[in-house]
C-alpha positions as CSV (number, residue, x, y, z in Angstrom):
1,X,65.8,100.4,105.9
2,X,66.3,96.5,107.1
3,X,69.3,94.6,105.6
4,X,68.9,91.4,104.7
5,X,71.3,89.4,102.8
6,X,70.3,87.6,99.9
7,X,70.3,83.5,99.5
8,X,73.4,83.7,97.5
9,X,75.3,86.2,100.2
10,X,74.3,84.0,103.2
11,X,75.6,81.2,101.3
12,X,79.1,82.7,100.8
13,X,79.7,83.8,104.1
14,X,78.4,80.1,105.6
15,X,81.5,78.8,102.9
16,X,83.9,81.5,103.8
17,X,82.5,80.9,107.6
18,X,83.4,76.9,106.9
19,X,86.5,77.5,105.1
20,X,88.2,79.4,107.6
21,X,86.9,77.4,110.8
22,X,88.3,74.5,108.8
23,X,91.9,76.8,108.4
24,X,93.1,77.0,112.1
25,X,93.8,80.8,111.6
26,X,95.1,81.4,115.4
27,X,98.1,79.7,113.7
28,X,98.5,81.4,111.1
29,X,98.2,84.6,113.0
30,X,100.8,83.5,115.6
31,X,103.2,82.0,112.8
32,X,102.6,85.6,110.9
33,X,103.3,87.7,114.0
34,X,106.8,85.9,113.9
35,X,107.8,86.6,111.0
36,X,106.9,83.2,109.2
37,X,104.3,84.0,106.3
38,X,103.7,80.3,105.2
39,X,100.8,79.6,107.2
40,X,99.0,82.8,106.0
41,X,100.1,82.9,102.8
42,X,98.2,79.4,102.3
43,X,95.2,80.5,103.8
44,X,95.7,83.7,101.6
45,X,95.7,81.4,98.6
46,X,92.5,79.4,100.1
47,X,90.6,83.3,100.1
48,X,91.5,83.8,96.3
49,X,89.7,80.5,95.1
50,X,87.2,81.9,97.4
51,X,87.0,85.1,95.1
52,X,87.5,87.2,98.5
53,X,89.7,89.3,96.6
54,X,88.1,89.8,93.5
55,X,85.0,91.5,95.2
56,X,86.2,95.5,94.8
57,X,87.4,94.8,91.0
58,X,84.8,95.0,87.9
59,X,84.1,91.9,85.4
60,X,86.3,93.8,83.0
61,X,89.6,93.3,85.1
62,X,88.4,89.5,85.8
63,X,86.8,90.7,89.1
64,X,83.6,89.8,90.5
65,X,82.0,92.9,89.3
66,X,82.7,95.6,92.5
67,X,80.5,94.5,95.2
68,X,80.9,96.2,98.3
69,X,77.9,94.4,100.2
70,X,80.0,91.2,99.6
71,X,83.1,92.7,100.4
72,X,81.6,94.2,103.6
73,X,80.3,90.2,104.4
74,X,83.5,88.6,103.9
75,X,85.8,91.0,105.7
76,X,83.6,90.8,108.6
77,X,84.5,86.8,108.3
78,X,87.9,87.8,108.4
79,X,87.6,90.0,111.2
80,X,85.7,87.0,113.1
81,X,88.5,84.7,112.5
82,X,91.2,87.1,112.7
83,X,92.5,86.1,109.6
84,X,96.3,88.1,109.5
85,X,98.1,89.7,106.2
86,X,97.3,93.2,104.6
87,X,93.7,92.3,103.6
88,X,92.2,95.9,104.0
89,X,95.5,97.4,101.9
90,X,94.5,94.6,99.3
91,X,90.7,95.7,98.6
92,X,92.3,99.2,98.8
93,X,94.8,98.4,96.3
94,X,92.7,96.4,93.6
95,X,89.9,99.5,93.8
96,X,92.8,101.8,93.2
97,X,93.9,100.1,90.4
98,X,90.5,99.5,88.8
99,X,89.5,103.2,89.1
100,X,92.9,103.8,87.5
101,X,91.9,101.8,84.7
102,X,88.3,103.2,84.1
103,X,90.2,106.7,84.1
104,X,91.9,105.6,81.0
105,X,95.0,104.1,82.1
106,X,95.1,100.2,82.5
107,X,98.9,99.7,82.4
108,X,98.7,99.5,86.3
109,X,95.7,96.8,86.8
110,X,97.2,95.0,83.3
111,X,100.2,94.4,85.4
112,X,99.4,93.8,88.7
113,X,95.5,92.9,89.2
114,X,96.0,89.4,87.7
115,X,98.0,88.2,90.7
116,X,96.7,89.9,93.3
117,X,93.0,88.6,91.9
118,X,94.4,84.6,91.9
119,X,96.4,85.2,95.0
120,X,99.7,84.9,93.9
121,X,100.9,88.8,94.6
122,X,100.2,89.5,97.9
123,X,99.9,93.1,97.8
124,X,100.1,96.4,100.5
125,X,99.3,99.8,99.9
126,X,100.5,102.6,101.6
127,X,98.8,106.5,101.6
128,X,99.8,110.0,103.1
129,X,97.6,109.3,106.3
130,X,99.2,106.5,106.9
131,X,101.7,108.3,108.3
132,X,104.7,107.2,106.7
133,X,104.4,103.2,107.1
134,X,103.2,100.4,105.4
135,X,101.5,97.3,106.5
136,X,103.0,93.9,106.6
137,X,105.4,95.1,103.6
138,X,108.1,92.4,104.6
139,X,105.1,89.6,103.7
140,X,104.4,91.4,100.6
141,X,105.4,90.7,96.9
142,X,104.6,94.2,96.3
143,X,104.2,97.5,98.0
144,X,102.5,100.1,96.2
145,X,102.7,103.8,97.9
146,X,100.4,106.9,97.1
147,X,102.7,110.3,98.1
148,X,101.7,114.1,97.3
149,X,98.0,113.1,97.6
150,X,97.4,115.2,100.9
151,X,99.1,118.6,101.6
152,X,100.2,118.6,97.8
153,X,102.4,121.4,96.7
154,X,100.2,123.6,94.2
155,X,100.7,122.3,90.8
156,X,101.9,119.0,91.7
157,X,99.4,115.9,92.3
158,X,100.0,112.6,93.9
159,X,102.5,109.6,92.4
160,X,102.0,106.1,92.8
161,X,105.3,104.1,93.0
162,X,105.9,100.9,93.5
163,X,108.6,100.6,96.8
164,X,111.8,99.1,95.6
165,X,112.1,97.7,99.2
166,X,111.5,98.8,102.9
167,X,112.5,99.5,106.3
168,X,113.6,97.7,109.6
169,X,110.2,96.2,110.5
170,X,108.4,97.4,114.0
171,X,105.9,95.9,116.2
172,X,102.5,97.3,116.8
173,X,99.9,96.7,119.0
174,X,99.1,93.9,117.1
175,X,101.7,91.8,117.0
176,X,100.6,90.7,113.6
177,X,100.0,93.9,112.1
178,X,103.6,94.6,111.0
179,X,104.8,98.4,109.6
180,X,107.8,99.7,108.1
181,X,108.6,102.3,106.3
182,X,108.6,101.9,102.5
183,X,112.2,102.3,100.7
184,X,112.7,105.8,98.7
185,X,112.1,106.3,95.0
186,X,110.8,103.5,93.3
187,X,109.2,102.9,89.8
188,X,106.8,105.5,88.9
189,X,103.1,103.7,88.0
190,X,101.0,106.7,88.1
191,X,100.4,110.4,88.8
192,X,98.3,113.8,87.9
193,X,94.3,113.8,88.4
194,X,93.1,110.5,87.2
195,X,95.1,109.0,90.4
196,X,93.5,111.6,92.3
197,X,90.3,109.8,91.5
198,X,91.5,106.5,92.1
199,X,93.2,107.3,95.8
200,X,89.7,108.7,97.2
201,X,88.1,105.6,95.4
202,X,90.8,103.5,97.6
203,X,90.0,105.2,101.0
204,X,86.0,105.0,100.7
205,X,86.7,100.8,99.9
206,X,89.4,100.5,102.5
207,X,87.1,102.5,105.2
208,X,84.3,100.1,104.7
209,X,86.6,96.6,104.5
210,X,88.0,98.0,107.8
211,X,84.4,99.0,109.4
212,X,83.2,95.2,108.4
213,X,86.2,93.6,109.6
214,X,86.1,95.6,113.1
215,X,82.5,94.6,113.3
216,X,83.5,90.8,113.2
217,X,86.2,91.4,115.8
218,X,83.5,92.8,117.9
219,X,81.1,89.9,117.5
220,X,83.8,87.3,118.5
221,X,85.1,89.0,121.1
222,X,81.2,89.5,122.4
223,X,81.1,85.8,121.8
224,X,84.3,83.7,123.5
225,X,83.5,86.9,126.5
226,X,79.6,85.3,126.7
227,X,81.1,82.0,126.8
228,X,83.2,82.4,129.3
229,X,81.4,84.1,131.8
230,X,78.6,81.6,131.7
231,X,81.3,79.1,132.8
232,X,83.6,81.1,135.4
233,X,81.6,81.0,138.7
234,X,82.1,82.8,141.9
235,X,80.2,82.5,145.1
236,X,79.5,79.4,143.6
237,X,77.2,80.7,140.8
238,X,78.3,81.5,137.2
239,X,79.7,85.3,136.8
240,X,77.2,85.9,134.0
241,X,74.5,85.9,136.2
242,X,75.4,89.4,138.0
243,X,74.3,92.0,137.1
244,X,76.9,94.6,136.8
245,X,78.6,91.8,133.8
246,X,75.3,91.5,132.4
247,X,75.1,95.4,131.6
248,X,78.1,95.4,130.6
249,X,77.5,92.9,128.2
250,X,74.4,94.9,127.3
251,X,76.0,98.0,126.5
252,X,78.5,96.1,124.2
253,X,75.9,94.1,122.2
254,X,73.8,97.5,122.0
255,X,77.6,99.3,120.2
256,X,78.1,95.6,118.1
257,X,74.0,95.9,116.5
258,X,74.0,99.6,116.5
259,X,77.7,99.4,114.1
260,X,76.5,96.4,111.8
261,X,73.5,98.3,110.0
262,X,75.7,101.3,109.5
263,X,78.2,99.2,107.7
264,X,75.7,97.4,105.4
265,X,74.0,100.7,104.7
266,X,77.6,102.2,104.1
267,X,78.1,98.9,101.8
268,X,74.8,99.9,99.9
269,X,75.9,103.6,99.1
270,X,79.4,103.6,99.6
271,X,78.7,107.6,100.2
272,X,81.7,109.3,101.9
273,X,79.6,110.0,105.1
274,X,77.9,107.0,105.4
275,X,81.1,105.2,105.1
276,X,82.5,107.1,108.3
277,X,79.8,106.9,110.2
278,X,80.6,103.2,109.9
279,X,83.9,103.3,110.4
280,X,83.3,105.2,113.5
281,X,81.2,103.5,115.1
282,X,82.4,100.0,114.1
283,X,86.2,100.9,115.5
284,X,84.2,102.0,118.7
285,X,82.1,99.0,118.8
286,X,85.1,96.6,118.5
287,X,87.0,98.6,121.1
288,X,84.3,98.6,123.8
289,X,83.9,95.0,122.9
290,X,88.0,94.5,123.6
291,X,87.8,96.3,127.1
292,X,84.2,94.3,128.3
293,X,86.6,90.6,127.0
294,X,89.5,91.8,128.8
295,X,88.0,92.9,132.0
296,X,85.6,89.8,132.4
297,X,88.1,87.5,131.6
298,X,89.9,89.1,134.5
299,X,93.9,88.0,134.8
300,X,93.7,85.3,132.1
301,X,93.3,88.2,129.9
302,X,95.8,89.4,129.6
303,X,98.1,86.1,128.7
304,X,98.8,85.7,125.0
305,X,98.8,82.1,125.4
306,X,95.1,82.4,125.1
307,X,93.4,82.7,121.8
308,X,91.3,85.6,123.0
309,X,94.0,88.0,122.5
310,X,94.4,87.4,118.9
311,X,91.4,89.6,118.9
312,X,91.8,91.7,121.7
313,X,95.0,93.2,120.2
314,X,93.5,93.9,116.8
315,X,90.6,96.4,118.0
316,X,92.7,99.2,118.7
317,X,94.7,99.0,115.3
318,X,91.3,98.3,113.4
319,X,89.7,101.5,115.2
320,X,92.2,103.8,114.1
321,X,93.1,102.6,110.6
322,X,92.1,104.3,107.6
323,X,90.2,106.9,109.6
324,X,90.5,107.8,113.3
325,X,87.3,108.0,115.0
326,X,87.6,112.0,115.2
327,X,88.6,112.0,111.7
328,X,85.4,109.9,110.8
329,X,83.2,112.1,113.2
330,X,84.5,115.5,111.7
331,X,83.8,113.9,108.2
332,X,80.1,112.6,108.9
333,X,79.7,116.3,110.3
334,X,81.1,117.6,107.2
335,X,78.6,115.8,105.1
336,X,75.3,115.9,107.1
337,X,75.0,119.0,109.6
């Protein structure tokens, strides 16, 4: 199968491409990572009139009609400008809802879709194999938290809540990827089978944002890493031109276009396999991708002065979110072999 966008995709990913070139996101990102949500929360806003969140909710909810290739184009944007704030947890969030409310119980999108849809609610979502901690919660309006969906006591079934507050925030290894733990109790907005449903239709969205956006990370660290070694010389001739950096930049570009059509053809079924082959190989892609940038870059690197490490920081994270790369491997072997 070849994957070709259609005129109307290539034309919202050049505007989402424009928009965000236009936004100065290593900004925002830095800003973010300290705490201070203004910068993101404006670009956040900027995404909404894009309709970036209304791609994973159906035209019944005001949504764009759930479509995942879109999805999968715009959160490899964001992955390519490293655009910060829980944007995986949101496209989780808004599918979880909408399932909820094909199941036969809307009270849960009735209340909270409209503002996550325009923008205005910034929403996280936390679930069992999350272990414990949700994303960016201190930047969030709400956080929404699945329990009792894995390892669920026979006769009991999972609860969604809505956090009354959270923990003392921690660091990751993205600086701008920031957990806590979500406070106890909490309004109850959901439980028993239908949510069942809905938390499985959450994972299988959230894998494939994840999978897109850790393809874009790839592709722009593969980029600035290209640009830069056609510049740095040694022996006066440019670094690029030997040939242990040019396999190395091979191998990477082979991982970055062997990832991307699993993602689009994940996009296309959004079968559980399919979806973690992506995820698998996209987190692996953007990983091998961080290790070539950081090693041809040599000492500069590592300094978080420079923008490459925006990036570098948020392959890792991306890699093991929402599916760890064994997880991902034991599941495509699950559904295939």
């Amino acid at each position: 199968m070849r994957f070709l966008p259609t005129a109307e995709q290539r034309d919202f990913t050049r505007s989402l491409d424009a928009l965000l070139s236009a936004s100065d996101t290593p900004s925002a990102v830095r800003a973010w990572s300290a705490g201070d949500h203004g910068p993101g929360r404006a670009l956040w806003a900027r995404l909404a009139d894009a309709g970036v969140f209304a791609l994973a909710a159906p035209e019944a909810q005001d949504g764009m009609g759930r479509l995942p290739v879109e999805l999968a184009l715009a959160h490899r944007e964001l992955g390519r400008h490293a655009v910060p704030g829980p944007l995986v947890e949101t496209a989780a969030a808004t599918a979880l809802l909408s399932h909820l409310a094909d199941a036969g119980d809307p009270a849960p999108a009735k209340r909270l879709l409209p503002g996550l849809l325009t923008g205005e609610t910034v929403v996280t979502l936390g679930v069992p194999e999350g272990g414990g901690y949700v994303l960016d919660a201190e930047g969030a309006d709400v956080v929404l938290v699945v329990t009792g969906a894995d390892g669920a006591a026979p006769g009991s079934g999972p609860e969604l809540r809505l956090a009354p507050g959270h923990g003392p925030v921690h660091p990751s290894l993205d600086p701008a990827r920031r957990l806590a733990r979500p406070g106890p109790g909490g309004e109850l907005l959901a439980a028993g089978p239908p949510l069942a449903g809905a938390v499985g239709c959450a994972v299988r969205w959230a894998r494939l944002a994840a999978a897109a956006q850790a393809v874009g990370v790839a592709e722009e660290l593969l980029r600035r890493t290209v640009a830069y070694v056609k510049q740095r010389t040694q022996f006066g001739v440019p670094i690029g031109s030997f040939q242990a950096v040019k396999h190395r930049l091979a191998d990477t570009l082979l991982a970055v276009e062997f990832a991307r059509p699993l993602v689009y053809g994940a996009a296309l079924t959004l079968a559980p396999g399919d979806l973690a082959a992506a995820k698998a190989a996209a987190g692996e892609a953007a990983y091998t991708a961080a290790r070539a940038a950081l090693q041809l870059h040599g000492a500069i690197g590592y300094t978080e002065e420079l923008d490459l490490s925006l990036w570098l920081r948020k392959a890792r994270p991306l890699r093991d979110a929402w599916g760890t790369p064994a997880r991902c491997r034991a599941e495509v072997l699950a559904a295939y072999v």
